[in-house]
C-alpha positions in Angstrom: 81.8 63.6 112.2 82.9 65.5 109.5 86.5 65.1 107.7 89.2 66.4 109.7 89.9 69.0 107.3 86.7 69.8 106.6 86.2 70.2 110.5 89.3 72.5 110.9 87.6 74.7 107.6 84.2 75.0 109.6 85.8 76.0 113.2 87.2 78.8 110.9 84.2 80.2 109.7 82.7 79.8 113.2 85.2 82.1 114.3 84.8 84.7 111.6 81.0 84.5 111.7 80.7 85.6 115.3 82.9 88.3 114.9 80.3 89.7 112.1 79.4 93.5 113.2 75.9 92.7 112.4 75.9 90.1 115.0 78.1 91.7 117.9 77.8 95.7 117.6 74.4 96.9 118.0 74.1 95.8 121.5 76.6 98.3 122.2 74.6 101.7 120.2 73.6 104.2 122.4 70.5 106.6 121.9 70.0 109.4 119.5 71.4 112.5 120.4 69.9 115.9 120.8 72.3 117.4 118.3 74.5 115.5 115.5 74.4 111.7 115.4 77.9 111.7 113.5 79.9 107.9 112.8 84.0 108.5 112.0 85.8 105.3 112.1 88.6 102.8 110.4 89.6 99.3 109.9 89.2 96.1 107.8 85.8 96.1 109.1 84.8 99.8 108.8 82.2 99.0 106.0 80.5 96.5 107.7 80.2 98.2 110.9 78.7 101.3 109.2 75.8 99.0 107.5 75.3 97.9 111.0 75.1 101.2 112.3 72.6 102.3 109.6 70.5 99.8 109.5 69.9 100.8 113.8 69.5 104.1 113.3 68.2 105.2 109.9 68.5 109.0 108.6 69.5 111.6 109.9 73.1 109.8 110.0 76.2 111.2 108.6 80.1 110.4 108.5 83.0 108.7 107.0 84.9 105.5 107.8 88.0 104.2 105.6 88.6 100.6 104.8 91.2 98.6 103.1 90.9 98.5 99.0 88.1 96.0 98.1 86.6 96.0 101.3 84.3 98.9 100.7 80.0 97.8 101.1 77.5 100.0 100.2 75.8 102.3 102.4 72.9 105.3 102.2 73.9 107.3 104.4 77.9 107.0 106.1 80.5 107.5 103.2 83.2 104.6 103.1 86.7 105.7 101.8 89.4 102.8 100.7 93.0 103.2 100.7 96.1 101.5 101.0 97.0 98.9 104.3 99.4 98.1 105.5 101.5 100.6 104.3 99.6 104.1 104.0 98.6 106.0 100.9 97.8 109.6 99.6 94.3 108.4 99.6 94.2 107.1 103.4 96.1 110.4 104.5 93.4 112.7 103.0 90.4 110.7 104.6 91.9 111.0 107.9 92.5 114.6 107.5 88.6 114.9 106.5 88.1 112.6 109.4 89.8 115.1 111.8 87.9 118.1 110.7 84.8 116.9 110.7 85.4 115.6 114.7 86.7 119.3 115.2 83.1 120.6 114.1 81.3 118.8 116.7 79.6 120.5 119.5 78.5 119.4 122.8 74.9 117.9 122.1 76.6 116.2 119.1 77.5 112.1 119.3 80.3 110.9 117.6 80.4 107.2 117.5 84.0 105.7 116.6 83.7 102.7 114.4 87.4 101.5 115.4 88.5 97.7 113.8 92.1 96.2 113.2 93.9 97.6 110.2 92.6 101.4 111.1 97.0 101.9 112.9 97.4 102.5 108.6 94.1 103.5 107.4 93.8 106.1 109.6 97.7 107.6 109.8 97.9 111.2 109.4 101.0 112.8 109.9 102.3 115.3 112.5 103.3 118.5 111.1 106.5 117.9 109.7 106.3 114.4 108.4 106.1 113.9 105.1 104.2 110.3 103.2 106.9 109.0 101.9 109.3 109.5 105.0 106.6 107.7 106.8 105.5 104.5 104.5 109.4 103.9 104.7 108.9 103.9 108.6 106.1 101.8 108.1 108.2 98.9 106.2 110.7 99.0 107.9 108.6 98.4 111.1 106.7 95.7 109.6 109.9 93.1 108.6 111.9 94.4 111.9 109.9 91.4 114.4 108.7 94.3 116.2 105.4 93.4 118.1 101.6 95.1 117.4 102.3 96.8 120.5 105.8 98.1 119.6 104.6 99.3 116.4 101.2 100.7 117.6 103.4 102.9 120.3 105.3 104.6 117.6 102.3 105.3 115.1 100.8 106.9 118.5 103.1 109.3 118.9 103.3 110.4 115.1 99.8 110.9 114.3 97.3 113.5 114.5 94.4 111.4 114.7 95.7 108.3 117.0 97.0 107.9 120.5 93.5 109.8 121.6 93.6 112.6 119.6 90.7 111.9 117.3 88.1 112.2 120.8 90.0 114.8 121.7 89.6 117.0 118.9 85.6 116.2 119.0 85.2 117.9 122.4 83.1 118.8 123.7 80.7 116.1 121.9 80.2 112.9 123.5 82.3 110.2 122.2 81.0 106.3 122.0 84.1 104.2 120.8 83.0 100.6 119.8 85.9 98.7 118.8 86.5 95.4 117.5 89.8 94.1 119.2 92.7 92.5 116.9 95.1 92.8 119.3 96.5 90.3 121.9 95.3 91.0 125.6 92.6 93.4 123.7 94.5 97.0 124.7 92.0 99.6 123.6 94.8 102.1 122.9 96.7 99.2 120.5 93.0 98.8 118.5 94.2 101.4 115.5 96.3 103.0 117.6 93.5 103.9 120.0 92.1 107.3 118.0 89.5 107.9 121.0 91.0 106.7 123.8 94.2 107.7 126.5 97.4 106.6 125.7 99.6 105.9 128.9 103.1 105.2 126.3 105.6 107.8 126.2 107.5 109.0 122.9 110.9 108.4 124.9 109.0 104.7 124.8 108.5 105.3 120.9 111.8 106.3 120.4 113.4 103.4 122.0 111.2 101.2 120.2 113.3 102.3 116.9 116.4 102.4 118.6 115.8 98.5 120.1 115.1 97.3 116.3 117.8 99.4 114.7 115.6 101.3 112.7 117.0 104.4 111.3 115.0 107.8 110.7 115.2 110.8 108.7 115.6 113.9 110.9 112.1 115.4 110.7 110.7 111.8 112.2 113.7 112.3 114.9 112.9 116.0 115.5 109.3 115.1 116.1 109.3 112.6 118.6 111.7 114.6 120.2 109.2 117.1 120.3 106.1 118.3 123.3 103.8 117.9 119.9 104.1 113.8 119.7 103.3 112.7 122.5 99.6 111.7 123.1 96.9 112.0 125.1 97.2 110.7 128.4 94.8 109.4 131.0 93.0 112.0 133.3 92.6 114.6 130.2 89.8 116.6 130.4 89.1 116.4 126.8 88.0 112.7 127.4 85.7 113.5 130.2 83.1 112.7 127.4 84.2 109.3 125.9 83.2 106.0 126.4 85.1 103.0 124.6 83.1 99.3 124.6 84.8 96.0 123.0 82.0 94.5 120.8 84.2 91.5 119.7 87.5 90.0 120.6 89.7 87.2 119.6 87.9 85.0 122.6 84.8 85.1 121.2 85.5 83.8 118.0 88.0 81.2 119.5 85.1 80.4 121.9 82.7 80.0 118.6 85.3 77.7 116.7 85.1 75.4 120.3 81.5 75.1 120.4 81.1 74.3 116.9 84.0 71.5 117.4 82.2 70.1 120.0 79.1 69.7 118.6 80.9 67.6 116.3 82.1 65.0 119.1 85.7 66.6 119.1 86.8 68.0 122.5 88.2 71.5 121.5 91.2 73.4 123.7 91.4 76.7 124.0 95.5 76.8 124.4 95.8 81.3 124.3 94.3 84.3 122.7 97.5 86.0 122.4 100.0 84.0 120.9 103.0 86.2 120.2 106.4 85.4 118.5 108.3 84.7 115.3 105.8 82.7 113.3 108.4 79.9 113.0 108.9 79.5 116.0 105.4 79.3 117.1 104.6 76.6 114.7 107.9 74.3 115.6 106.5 74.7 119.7 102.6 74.1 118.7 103.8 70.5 116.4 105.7 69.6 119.6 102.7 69.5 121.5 101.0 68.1 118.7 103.3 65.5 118.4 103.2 64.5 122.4 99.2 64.6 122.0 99.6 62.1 119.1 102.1 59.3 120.8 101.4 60.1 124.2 98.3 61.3 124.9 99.6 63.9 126.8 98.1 67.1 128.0 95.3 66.1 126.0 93.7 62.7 124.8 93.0 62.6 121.2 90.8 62.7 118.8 91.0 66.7 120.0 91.2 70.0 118.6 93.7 72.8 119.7 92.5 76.5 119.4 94.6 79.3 119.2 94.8 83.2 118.5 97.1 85.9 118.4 99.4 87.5 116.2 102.8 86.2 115.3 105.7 88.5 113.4 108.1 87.3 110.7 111.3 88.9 110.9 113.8 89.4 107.9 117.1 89.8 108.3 118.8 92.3 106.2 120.4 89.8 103.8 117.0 88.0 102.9 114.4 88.7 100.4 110.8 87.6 101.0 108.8 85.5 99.1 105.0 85.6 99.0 104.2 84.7 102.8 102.4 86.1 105.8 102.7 84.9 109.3 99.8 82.2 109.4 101.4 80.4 106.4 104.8 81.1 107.7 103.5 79.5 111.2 101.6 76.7 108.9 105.1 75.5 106.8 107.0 75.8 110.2 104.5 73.3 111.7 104.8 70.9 109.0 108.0 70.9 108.6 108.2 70.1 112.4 105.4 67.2 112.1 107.1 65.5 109.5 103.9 64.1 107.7 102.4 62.4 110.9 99.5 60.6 109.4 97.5 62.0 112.8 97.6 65.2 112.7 96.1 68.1 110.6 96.3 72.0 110.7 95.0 75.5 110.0 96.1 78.8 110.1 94.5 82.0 108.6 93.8 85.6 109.4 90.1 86.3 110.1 90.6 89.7 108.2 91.2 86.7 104.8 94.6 88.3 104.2 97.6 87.3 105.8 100.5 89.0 104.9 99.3 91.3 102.1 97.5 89.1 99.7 94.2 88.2 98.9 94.7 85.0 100.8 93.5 84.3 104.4 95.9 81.2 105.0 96.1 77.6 104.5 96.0 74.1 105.9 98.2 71.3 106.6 96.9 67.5 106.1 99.0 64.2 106.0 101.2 63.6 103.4 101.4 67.4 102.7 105.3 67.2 102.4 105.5 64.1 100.5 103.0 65.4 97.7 105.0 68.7 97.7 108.6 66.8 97.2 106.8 64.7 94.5 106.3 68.2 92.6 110.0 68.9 93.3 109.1 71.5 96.0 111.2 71.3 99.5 109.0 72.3 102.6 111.8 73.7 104.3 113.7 75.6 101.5 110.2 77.8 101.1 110.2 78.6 104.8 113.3 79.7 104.2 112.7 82.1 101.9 109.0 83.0 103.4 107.3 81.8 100.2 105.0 79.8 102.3 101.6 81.4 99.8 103.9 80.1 96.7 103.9 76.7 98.9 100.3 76.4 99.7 99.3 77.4 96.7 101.4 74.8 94.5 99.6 72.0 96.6 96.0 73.7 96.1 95.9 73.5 99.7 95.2 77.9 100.3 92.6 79.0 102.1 90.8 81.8 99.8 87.5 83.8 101.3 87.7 87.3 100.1 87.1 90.5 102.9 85.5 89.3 105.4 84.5 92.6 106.5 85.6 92.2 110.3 89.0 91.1 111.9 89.8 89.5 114.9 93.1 88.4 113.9 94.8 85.2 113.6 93.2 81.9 114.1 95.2 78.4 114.5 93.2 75.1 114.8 95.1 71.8 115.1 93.3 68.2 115.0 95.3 65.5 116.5 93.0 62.2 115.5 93.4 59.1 117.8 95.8 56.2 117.5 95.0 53.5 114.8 
């Protein structure tokens, strides 16, 4: 057996290799059309799912998808856009636009396939009449710090956006629409996926609004006067307009967890499976998960150790209006937090990093934890807990050399936890 480290680094890229588009969508492309064959989609793995598209299909292809900067690949025949996540640009505003007019040309032997992958809620925003950029990016930050969950947030992009919340299938009627979406999401929600741009949205603005109002967000009066409004709220089940659409989940957090497990225990280490949707404040998350940790180590309880614990999910770090963030994200939050709770025991190793390989808004997927991490850290007069403090974890990590670095992975399942407890002595 591998290292445990080394062994927590390879269930990782398990769990991002079978979440690869190349490997998990073509199985869901449907025939050629008699019309248009026409690809409109958006998300950290945008790109990639285009190549996979073209490399099925071939020419006559056409469309546009929008990624993250950086994550663009090149393709012959589907253009790829990059702009600005998680906060929306100029850039991501005018793709979407072009996105929306080119679904509104489509005609009923036309195919629109909907390339739909986490990150697209921001890549895709466009505006309802009325809202300007700015007004919405501060919307946008606001939402991210407030501890508001995906779903929470996801409900309020719905029900300011022309192209989300099912309008983007509804504006290609009557063409048929195939939605193949990679979920990023916990309890895979179709409609949370990017805001669901091709399929119904049962939410409600008056749910939108109270969102803002639960999380004390204030906004300006045209954001105010528009959810207020018959215009934001979406499309809801039963329409008409989506007589035509079909959505299919090619990938979800369980797969890739699933992945990670196999590969574990091929390597002699039972692997656990403990949720797919862990939710919370990252901190808190990672003080419950050493707890159990800490019980598999002296007690052998649930488990028996050596083991592995597998999680997925997506966390939230909330600031409070008197605090200024560091350079974190919420798998290095959740990382520190763990540590900090494990107090060095010599047993028990961790990992957490976003599958997308950013967490938070940097180039950096995450990190891992190994024995003695806090007494080599307070040897370099660094205190674990005064960096969780300030949500500096990536300051943290990276100090120690101890980051986890892999570029754009070009698909995103989101967050991925793995926790080796070794056995006594």
């Amino acid at each position: 057996m591998t290292d445990p480290a080394s062994l927590l680094r390879a269930a990782f890229d398990a769990a991002v290799a079978a979440a690869d588009p190349m490997r998990c969508l073509k199985p869901f492309l449907p025939e050629r059309p008699r019309g248009r064959l026409v690809v409109l989609g958006a998300g950290k793995g945008a790109a990639s799912m285009a190549r996979a598209v073209e490399e099925h299909y071939g020419a006559p292809l056409e469309g546009l998808v929008v990624t993250r900067y950086g994550h663009a690949l090149p393709t012959q025949w589907i253009e790829v856009v990059e702009a600005s996540h998680p906060v929306p640009d100029a850039a991501g505003l005018k793709a979407a636009q072009r996105c929306l007019e080119i679904a509104q040309g489509l005609g009923p032997d036309d195919l629109l396939i909907a390339l739909v992958s986490g990150g697209g809620s921001a890549l895709l925003t466009l505006p309802l009449p009325g809202i300007a950029l700015d007004e919405i990016q501060a919307l946008y930050r606001a939402l991210l710090v407030s501890g508001a969950t995906i779903n929470e947030f996801n409900c309020v992009r719905r029900h300011l956006s022309q192209t989300q919340g099912g309008r983007l299938a509804a504006a290609a009627h009557p063409a048929r629409v195939v939605g193949l979406m990679m979920s990023d999401v916990p309890g895979d929600d179709p409609a949370a996926i990017a805001s669901g741009p091709v399929v119904a949205d049962p939410s409600t603005s008056a749910e939108a609004a109270a969102v803002l109002e639960h999380y004390r967000i204030e906004v300006p009066p045209s954001i105010a006067a528009v959810l207020a409004s018959p215009e934001s709220e979406s499309v809801k089940p039963g329409d008409s307009r989506l007589a035509s659409v079909e959505a299919h989940m090619t990938v979800t957090p369980q797969v890739s967890l699933d992945a990670a497990a196999r590969m574990v225990t091929a390597e002699g280490v039972p692997a656990y499976i403990l949720s797919d949707r862990l939710e919370g404040e990252a901190r808190d998350a990672g003080a419950v998960l050493a707890s159990i940790a800490q019980q598999i180590a002296s007690r052998g309880q649930p488990f028996t150790p050596p083991c592995v614990l597998l999680s997925g999910g997506e966390t939230t770090v909330t600031l409070r209006a008197h605090e200024e963030a560091g350079r974190g994200g919420r798998n290095v939050e959740f990382l520190l937090s763990f540590g900090v709770a494990a107090q060095d025991h010599p047993g028990i190793y961790a990992l957490a990093a976003d599958t997308d390989g950013i967490d938070g808004i940097e180039e950096i997927a995450g990190a891992i934890w190994t024995p003695g991490t806090s007494a080599r850290a307070v040897e370099q007069g660094m205190e674990p807990r005064l960096f969780l403090n300030r949500h500096d974890a990536h300051s943290f990590f990276e100090a120690l050399g101890q980051s986890i670095v892999t570029g754009p992975t070009h698909t995103n399942v989101n967050d991925f936890r793995a926790i080796y407890i070794a056995a006594p002595g």
